[in-house]
C-alpha positions as CSV (number, residue, x, y, z in Angstrom):
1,X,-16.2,-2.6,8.5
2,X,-17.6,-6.2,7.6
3,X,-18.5,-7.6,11.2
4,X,-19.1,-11.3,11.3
5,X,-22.7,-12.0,12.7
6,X,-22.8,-15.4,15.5
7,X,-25.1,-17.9,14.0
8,X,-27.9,-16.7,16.8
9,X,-27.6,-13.2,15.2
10,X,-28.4,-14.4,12.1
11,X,-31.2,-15.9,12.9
12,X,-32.5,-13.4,14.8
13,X,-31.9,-10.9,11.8
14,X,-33.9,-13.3,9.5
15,X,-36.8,-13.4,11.9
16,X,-36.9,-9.8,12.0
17,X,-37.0,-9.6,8.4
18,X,-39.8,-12.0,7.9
19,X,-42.0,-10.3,11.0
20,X,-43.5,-8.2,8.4
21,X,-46.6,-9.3,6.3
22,X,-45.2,-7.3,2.9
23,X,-41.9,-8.9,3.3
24,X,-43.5,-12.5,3.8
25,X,-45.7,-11.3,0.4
26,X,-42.5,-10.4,-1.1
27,X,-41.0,-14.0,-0.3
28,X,-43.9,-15.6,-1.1
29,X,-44.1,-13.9,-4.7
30,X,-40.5,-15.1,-5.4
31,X,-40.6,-18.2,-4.5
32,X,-44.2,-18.9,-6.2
33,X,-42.6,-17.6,-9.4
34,X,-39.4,-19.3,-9.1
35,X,-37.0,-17.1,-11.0
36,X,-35.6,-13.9,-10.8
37,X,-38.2,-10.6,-10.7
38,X,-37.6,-7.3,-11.5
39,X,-38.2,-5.5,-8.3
40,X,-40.8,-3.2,-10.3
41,X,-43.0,-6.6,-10.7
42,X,-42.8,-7.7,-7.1
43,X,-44.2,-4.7,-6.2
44,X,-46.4,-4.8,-8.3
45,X,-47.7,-8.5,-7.4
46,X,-48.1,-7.6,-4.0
47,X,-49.5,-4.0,-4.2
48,X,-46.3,-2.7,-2.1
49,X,-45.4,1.1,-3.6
50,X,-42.0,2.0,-4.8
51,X,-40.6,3.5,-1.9
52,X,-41.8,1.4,0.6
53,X,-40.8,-1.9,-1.5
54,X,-37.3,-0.7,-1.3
55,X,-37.4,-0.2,2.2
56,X,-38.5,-4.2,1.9
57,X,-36.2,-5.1,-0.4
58,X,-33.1,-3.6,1.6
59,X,-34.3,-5.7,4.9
60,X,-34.9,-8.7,2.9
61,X,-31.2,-8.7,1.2
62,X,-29.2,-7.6,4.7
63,X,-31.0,-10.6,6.2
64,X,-29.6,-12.8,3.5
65,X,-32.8,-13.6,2.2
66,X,-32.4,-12.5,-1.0
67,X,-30.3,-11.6,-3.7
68,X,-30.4,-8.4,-5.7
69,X,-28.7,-8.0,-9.4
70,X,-28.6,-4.4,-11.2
71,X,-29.2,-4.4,-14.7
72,X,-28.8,-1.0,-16.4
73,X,-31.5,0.9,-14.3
74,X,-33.3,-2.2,-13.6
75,X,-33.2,-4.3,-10.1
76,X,-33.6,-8.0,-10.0
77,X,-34.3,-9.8,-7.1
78,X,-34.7,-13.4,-6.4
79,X,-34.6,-15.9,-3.2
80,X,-31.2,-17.4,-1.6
81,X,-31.8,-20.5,-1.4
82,X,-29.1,-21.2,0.2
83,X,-30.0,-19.0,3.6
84,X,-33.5,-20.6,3.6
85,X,-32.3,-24.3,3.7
86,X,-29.2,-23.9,5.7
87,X,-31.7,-21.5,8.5
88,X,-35.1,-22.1,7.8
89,X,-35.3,-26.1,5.9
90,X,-39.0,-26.4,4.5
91,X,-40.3,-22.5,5.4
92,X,-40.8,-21.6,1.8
93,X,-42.9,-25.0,1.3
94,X,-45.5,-23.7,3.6
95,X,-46.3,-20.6,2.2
């Protein structure tokens, strides 16, 4: 069942997600790379293990944060743009 979130909802889901000092490394690594990780190398940039990045990853994605593409066995993740300037105009500039 797809339930369609009010904007305040959103915004309170995106705050939620970035409340967390891995996830704001996680965000921070993306965007200070600007392209598309595998979700192997994020971890690895910000010292996060592999079953606590995926926790991350999973928070990051439902907020709308970012975006997540399967390749074979691989996972590639990279920033939506798109969420950031429509909810949060000039965040990922101060990072």
């Amino acid at each position: 069942m797809n339930i369609k979130l009010s904007e305040d909802q959103i915004r309170v889901q995106i705050f939620k997600a970035l409340a967390d000092e891995s996830r704001l490394a996680i965000v921070r690594t993306l965007y200070k790379n600007q392209r598309e990780l595998s979700c192997g190398e994020v971890g690895e940039q910000c010292n996060i293990v592999k079953t606590t990045a995926s926790y991350h990853f999973r928070t990051l994605r439902e907020a709308g944060l970012t975006i997540v593409r399967k390749d074979s066995r691989t996972r590639y993740i990279r920033l939506n743009l798109e969420t950031f300037q429509k909810y949060l105009p000039d965040f990922l500039d101060t990072l």
